[in-house]
C-alpha positions in Angstrom: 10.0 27.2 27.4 9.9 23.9 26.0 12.9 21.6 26.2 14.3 19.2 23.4 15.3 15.5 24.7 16.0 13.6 21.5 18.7 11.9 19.8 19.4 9.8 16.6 19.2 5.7 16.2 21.0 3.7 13.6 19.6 0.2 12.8 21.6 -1.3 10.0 20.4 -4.7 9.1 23.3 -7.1 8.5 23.0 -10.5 9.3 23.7 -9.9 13.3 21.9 -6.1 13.3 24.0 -3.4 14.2 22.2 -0.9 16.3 23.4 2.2 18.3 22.8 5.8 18.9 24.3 9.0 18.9 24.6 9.2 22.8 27.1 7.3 24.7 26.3 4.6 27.0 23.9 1.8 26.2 20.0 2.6 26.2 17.2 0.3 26.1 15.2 0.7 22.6 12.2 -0.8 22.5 10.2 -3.1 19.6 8.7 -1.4 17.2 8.0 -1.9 12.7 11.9 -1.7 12.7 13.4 -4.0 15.8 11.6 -6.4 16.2 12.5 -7.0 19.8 13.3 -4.4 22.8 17.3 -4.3 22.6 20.2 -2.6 24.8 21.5 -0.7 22.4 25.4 0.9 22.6 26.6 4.5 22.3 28.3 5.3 19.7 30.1 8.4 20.6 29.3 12.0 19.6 27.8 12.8 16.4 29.6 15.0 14.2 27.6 15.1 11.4 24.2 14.0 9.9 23.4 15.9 6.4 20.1 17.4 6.0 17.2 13.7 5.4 15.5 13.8 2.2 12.8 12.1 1.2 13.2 10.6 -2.6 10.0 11.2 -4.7 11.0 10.9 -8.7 14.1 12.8 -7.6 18.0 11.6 -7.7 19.7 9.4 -5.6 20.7 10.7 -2.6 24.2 9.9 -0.4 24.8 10.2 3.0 28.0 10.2 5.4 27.0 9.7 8.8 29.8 10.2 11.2 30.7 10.1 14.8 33.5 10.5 16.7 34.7 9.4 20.3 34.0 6.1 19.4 35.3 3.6 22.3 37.7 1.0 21.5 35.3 -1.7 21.7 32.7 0.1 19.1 35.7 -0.3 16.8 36.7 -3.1 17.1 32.8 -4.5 16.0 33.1 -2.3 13.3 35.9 -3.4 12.1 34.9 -7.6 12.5 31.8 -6.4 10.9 32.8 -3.7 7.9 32.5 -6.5 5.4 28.7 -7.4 6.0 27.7 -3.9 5.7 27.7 -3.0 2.2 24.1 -3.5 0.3 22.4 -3.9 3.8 18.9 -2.1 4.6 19.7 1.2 7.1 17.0 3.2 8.7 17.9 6.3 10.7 15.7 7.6 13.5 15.0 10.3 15.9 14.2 8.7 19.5 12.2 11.3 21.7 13.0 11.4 25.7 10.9 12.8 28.5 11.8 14.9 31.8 13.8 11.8 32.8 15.5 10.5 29.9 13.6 7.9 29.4 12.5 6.9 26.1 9.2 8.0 24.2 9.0 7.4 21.1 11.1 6.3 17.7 10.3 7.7 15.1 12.4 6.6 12.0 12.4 9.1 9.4 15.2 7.8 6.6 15.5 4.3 4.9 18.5 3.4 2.6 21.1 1.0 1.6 24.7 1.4 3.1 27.6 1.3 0.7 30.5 1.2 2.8 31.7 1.6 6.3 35.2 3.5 7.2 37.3 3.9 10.3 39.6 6.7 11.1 42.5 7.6 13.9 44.1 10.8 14.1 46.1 12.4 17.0 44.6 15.1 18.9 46.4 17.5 21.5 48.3 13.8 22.0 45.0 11.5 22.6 43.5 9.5 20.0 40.2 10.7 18.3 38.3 7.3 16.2 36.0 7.9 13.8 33.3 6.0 12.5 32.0 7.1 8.6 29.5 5.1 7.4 28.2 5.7 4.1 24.4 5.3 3.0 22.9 6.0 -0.4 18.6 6.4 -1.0 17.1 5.6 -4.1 18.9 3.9 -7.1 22.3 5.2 -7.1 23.4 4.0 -10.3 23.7 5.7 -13.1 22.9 2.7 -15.8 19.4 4.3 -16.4 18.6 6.5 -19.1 16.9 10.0 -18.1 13.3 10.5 -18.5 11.8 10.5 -21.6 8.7 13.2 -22.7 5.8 12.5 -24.6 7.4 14.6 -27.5 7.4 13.7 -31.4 11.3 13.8 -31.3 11.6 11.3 -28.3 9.1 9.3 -30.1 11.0 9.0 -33.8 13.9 8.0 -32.2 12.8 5.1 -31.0 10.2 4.5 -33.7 11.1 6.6 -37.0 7.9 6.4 -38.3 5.6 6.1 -35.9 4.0 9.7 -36.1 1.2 9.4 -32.3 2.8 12.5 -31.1 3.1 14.6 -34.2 0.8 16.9 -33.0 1.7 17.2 -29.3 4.2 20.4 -29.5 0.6 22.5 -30.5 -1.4 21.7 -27.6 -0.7 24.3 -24.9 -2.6 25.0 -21.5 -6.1 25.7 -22.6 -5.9 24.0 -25.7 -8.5 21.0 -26.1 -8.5 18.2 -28.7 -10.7 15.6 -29.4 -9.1 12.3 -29.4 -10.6 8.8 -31.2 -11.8 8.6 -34.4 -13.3 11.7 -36.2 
């Protein structure tokens, strides 16, 4: 039966790279397309939740919250000296493959974005503190300042142009149907 050694990375390029994974204690991540450099890398804590990765192809913007909890005191701390640099930097999130030992195999990063925002939370639990780190990542163009897709239809075409009449006949041609374009 096989076994499943893996874990998620975080690279979040602001000008002094924050790195970590999902694990706690520090790991060494090697170089690859991403890091540039092998790098000790901290824990971040346990992760609570990842949403399901999409890949954007002519598709909507999509926005993630990445959060983990048990963060240390120290992890906080950096986030908090570093919350400011974070919105509008690059993030790439990846899934790092162990072997038998825990050693590490391969990184393989399978989501690219921009982060918005990074939050940090403290609640009492059972009389201990819990911290939480949010950060908040968006793919694609997440504004909303452009206009939805046009079709190659007569109306779309008049409204731009009133009387410009190239698509006139484009409503009558169906699957099948076969015109002859250029001059007659």
């Amino acid at each position: 039966m096989p076994t499943y050694r893996e874990s998620y990375v975080f690279y979040i390029a602001t000008p002094d790279p924050a790195v970590f994974w999902s694990g706690h204690g520090p790991l060494l991540l090697p170089a690859d397309d991403v890091v540039p450099s092998p790098v000790l890398i901290a824990g971040a804590g346990e992760l609570v939740d990842i949403p399901a990765l999409e890949q954007l192809i002519n598709g909507k913007a999509q926005r993630l919250e990445v959060t983990l909890s048990g963060v240390n005191d120290t992890t906080v701390a950096l986030a908090a000296e570093e919350a400011a640099t974070v919105p509008g930097s690059a993030v790439w999130i990846g899934r790092i493959e162990f072997d038998d030992t825990w050693q590490v195999v391969a990184v393989e990063w399978e989501w690219t974005g921009e982060a918005r925002g990074l939050t940090i939370s403290s609640q009492s639990s059972g009389g201990q503190r819990v911290r939480t780190l949010t950060l908040t990542v968006v793919a694609g163009d997440p504004s909303r300042r452009r206009p939805a897709l046009a079709y190659f239809t007569d109306a779309d075409q008049r409204y731009d142009f009133p009387d410009d009449d190239a698509f006139s006949n484009v409503a009558s041609i169906n699957v099948g149907t076969t015109r002859r374009f250029g001059p007659s």
